[in-house]
N, C-alpha and C positions, 0 to 999 in steps of 0.2 A: 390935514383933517383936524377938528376941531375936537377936543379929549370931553367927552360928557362921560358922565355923573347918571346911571338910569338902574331904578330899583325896580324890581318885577315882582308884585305881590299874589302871589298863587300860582304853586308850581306842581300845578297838574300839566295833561301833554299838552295844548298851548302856552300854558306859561312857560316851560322847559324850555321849548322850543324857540322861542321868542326870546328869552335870558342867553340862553347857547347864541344864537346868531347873533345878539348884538355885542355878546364877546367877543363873536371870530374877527365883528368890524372895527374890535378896537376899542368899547365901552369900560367904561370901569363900572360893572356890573353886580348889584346886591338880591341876592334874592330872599324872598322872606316867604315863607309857609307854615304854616301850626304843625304840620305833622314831620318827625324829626324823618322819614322814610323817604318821604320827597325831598327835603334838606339834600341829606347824602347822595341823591341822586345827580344833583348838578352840581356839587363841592368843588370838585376838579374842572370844572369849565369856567364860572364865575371867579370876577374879585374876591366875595364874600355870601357867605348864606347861612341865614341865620332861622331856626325853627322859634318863632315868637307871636302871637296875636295880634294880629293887625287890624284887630277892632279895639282896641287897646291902647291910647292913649299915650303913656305912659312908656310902654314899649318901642312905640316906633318913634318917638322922641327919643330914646337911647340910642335911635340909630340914625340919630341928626336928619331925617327923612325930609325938613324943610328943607335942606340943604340940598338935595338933588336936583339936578335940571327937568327931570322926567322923574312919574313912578307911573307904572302899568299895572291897573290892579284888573289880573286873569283869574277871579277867585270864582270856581264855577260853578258849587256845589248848591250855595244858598245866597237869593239875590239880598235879603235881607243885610246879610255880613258886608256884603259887596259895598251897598248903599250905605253902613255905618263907614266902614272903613273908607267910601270916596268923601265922606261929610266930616271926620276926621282931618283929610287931606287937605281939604278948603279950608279949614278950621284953622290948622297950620299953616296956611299959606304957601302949600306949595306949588311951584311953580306953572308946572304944567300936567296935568294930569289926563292918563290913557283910560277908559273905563270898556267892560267887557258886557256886552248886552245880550239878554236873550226873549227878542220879543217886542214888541210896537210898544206896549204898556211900559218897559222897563226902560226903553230910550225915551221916553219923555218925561219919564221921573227923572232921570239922569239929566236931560236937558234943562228942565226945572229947577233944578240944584245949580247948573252954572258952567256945565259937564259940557265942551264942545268936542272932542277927540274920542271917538266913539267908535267899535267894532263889535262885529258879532262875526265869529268865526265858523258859527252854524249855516249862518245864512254864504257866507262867502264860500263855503265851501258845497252847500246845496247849488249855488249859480253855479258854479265852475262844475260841478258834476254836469248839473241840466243841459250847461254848453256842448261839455263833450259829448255827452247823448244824442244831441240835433245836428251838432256839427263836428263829429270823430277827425276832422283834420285841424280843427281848432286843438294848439297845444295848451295854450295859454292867452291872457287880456287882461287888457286893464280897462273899467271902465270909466270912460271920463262927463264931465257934462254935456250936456245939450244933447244927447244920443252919438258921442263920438267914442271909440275904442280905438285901442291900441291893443294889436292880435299877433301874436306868433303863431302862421298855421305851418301844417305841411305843403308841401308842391303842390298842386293840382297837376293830374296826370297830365291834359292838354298845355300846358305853359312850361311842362319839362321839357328842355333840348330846344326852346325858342330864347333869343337874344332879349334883353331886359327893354331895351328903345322899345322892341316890335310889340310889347305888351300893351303901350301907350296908356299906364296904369291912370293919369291926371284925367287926360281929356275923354278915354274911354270910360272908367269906369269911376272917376272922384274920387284914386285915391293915391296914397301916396309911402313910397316905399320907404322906409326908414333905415334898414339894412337887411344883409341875409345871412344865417348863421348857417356856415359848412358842416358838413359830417366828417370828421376823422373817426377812426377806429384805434383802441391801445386794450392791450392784455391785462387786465386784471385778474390773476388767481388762476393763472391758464386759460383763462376766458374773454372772452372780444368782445369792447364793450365798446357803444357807441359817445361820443364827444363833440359836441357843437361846439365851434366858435363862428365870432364874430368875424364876418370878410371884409369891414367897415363900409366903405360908399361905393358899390358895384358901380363903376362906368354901363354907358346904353349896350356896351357892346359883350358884355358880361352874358355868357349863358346859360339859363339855370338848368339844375342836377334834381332828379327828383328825389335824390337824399336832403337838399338844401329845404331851409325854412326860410318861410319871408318874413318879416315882420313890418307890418302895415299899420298906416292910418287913415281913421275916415270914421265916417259914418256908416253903424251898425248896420242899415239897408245894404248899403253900395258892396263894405263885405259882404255879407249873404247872397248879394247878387251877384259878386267874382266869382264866390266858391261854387254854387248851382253852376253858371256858363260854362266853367271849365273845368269841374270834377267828371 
């Protein structure tokens, strides 16, 4: 694995959370927030974290911030800061930059600046709610171009206790099975807690458990069309 370099500017609960993860993958990780409260918060997780102004010039050149492979700026409070702080970053020349959007207006200022790496964690988390709403055995997806996903659901009740061949997932329904994650159980705190793994490439003759998850690919019809036939 290749050892990056990635500073996370605004360590509100995305930012946190986004700094913490890419330390557990092994990042050497900076985080930077004006408020010394949030600082302290992820001290113990990051390489470094520093409470400084990151509209500021001055400041985030003390923390050699060209130098990083990545800087994620999750600053959520005020788009304005935001927008200093990513024209700063360009200014500096750094590398590659992550920017946090809230809004159709604010991703095309962003865009306009030069800004291609772009999230809005409002909007990602409004889909993935609305998913689960219409379709409660959707776990999880990714959405890809052209209207294709990549979906971790649950069983569908009808295709529990039938062999994986007999599904004829291709030529039935377009689509295509990528793997299936098992349910084990382990005690945590006296308590029985569910655990998915990976069963890697199910053979045809594999058959599924309606604890198991599939995880599928295709086009967003073709799913919706499995899940209606056989819920």
């Amino acid at each position: 694995m290749v050892h990056r370099k990635i500073a996370v500017i605004g360590i509100g609960r995305f930012g946190e959370s986004i700094a913490k993860n890419l330390s557990k993958k092994g990042a050497e990780v900076l985080a930077i927030d004006k408020l010394q409260e949030n600082i302290e918060r992820v001290s113990d997780d990051v390489s470094l974290a520093v409470a400084i102004d990151a509209t500021d010039k001055k400041a985030l050149l003390s923390q050699n911030i060209q130098e990083f492979d990545a800087v994620v700026v999750s600053i959520g409070e005020s788009f304005e800061q935001r927008l200093l702080c990513v024209a700063l970053l360009l200014d500096l020349g750094v590398k590659r930059i992550i920017a946090r959007f809230g809004g159709k207006s604010q991703r095309i200022i962003l865009e306009k600046l030069g800004v291609k790496d772009l999230w809005s964690p409002e909007e990602e988390v409004g889909a993935i709610v609305a998913e689960r709403l219409l379709n409660p055995s959707v776990v999880s997806y990714l959405q890809l171009p052209d209207d294709y996903r990549i979906v971790e659901m649950l069983t569908p009740k009808k295709v529990a206790g039938r062999m994986l061949g007999d599904l004829d997932l291709r030529d039935r329904y377009k689509l295509s099975l990528i793997t299936i994650k098992e349910e084990t159980t382990t005690k945590v705190n006296n308590m029985e807690m569910s655990i998915y793994h990976v069963a890697g490439v199910p053979d045809s003759k594999y058959v599924i458990k309606l604890t198991d998850r599939l995880v599928l690919f295709g086009k967003n019809k073709d799913i919706d069309r499995f899940i209606q036939i056989n819920e």
